[in-house]
N, C-alpha and C positions, 0 to 999 in steps of 0.2 A: 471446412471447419470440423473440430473433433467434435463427435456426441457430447452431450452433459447428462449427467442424471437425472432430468428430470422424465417425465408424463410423455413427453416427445423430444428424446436425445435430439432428434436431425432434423426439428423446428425451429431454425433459428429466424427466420424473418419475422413472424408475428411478434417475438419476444426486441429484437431489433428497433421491430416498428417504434415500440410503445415506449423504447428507451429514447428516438429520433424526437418524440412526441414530447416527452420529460422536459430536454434542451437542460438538463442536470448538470450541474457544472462538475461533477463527476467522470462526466463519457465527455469524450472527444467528438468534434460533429463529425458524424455519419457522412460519406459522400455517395457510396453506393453496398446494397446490400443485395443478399439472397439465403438461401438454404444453405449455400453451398462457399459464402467466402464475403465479406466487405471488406469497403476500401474507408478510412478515418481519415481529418484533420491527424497530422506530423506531428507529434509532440517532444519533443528536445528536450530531456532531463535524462534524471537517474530516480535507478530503482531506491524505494523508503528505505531499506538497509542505508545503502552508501550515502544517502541524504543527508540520514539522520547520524550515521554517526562523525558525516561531515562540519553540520553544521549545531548537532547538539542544543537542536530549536523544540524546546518541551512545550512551550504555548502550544508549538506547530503540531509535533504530536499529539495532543489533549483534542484539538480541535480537526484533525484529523479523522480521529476515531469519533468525535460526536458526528461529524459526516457521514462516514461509513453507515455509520447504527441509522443515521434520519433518513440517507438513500433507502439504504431495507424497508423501513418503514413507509415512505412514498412509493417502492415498487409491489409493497403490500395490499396496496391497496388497489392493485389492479389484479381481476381477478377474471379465470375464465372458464365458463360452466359447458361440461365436461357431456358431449351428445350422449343419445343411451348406449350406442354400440361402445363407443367406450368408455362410458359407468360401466358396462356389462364386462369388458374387457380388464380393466383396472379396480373392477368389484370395491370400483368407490361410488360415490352419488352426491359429493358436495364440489365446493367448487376450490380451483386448482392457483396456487396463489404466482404473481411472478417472483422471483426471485434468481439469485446466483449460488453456484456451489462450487466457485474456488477465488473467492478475493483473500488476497493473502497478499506477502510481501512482494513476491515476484512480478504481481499482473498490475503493481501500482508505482505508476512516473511520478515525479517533482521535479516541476520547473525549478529553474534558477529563482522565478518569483513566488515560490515555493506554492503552488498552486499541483494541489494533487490531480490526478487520470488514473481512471481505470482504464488498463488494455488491452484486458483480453475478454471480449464481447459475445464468444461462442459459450461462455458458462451461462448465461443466462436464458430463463428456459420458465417451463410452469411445476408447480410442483407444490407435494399437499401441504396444508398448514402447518403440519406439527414438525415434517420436516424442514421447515421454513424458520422454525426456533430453533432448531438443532444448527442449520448453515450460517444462524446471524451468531450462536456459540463459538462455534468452530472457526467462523472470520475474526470476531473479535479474541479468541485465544491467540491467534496465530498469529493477527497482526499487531496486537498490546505485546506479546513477550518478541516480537522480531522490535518491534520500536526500542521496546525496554533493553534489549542489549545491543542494540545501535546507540544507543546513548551512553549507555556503558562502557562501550568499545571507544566510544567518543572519546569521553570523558577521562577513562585511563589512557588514551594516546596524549590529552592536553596534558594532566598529571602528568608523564613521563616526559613531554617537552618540560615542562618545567623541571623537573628533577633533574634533567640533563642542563639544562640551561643552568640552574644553580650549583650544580657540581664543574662546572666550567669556568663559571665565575668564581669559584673558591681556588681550584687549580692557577686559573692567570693572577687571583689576590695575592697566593703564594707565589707563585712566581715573580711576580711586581715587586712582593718585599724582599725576596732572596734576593735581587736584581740591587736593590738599597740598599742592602747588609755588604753586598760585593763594592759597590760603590764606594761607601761608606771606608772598606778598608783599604781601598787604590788609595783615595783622597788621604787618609792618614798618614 
C-alpha cells in the first residue's frame, strides 16, 4: 500500500481495523489486511464519472454526497491519543482524528444497483483535526464538481440524442412528402 498523509503514512492496519469494525456500507468487506496490502469483497461497477453521466441519477448524486459527508463524520469520531514520544515527535498533544485524504471520483464504484464503494483503503490514516475539515473540503469539492459535470456531460449527450433524433425525423418527413409530390405526378 502507498503512504497517506497522515500522523503514520505506513499505518494502515489500525486504521483498517476500525473501518472492518464500522461494517459502513461505504467500504467493501475486508477479507484480509496488514501494513503492507488487503484483500476486499469484488465489487462490479463503474467509477461516479461514468455512472453518473450514464444514468443522470441526481437523487443518487444528492444522497451520495450526504454519505460521503456522515461517513467523515462517524470516522470522526474515532479518535487516537497520541503517546508522548510522539507528542514530542509531532510537537502535538491532542488527539489525532481517523479520517481519509483522497476520496474523490476515481477511488468510488457504483453498482448497477447504484449502491456506492470506496476502493481505495490505504488513504485512511489518523490525522489532526483541523486538517480533517480541510480533507472533508477538498472530498466534497472534488466529488460535488466530478458529479456536477457527469451530469452534464449526461445530460448534453441525451439533448444531442434527441436533437439528432428530431433532425432525422424531419429529413424522412421531407422525404415522405417529396416521395407523394413524385407519386402524385406518375398518377397524373
Amino acid at each position: 500500500m502507498k503512504p497517506n498523509g497522515s500522523f503514520f503514512p505506513n499505518d494502515h492496519q489500525h486504521p483498517l481495523k476500525i473501518l472492518q469494525g464500522l461494517n459502513h456500507p461505504l467500504i467493501p468487506k475486508l477479507i484480509s489486511y496488514d501494513d503492507e496490502s488487503y484483500e476486499c469483497e469484488f465489487i462490479e461497477g463503474e467509477h461516479l464519472t461514468g455512472y453518473f453521466q450514464r444514468t443522470r441519477d441526481v437523487q443518487l448524486a444528492m444522497s451520495i454526497i450526504k454519505d460521503i459527508n456522515a461517513f467523515f463524520y462517524v470516522m470522526a469520531t474515532h479518535k487516537h491519543r497520541l503517546t508522548q514520544t510522539e507528542q514530542d515527535k509531532f510537537r502535538y498533544r491532542g488527539k489525532v482524528i481517523l479520517s481519509a485524504d483522497d476520496i474523490h471520483e476515481q477511488n468510488i464504484m457504483v453498482t448497477t444497483e447504484g449502491r456506492p464503494y470506496i476502493i481505495d483503503l490505504d488513504q485512511f490514516g489518523w490525522y489532526h483535526p483541523h486538517r480533517v475539515i480541510k480533507l472533508i473540503q477538498y472530498s466534497n469539492i472534488r466529488v460535488c464538481d466530478h458529479i456536477h459535470t457527469s451530469l452534464m456531460v449526461g445530460e448534453n449527450s441525451k439533448s444531442n440524442f434527441y436533437e439528432m433524433k428530431y433532425r432525422n425525423e424531419l429529413v424522412i418527413n421531407k422525404q415522405n412528402i417529396r416521395i407523394k409530390e413524385l407519386e402524385a405526378k406518375l398518377l397524373s
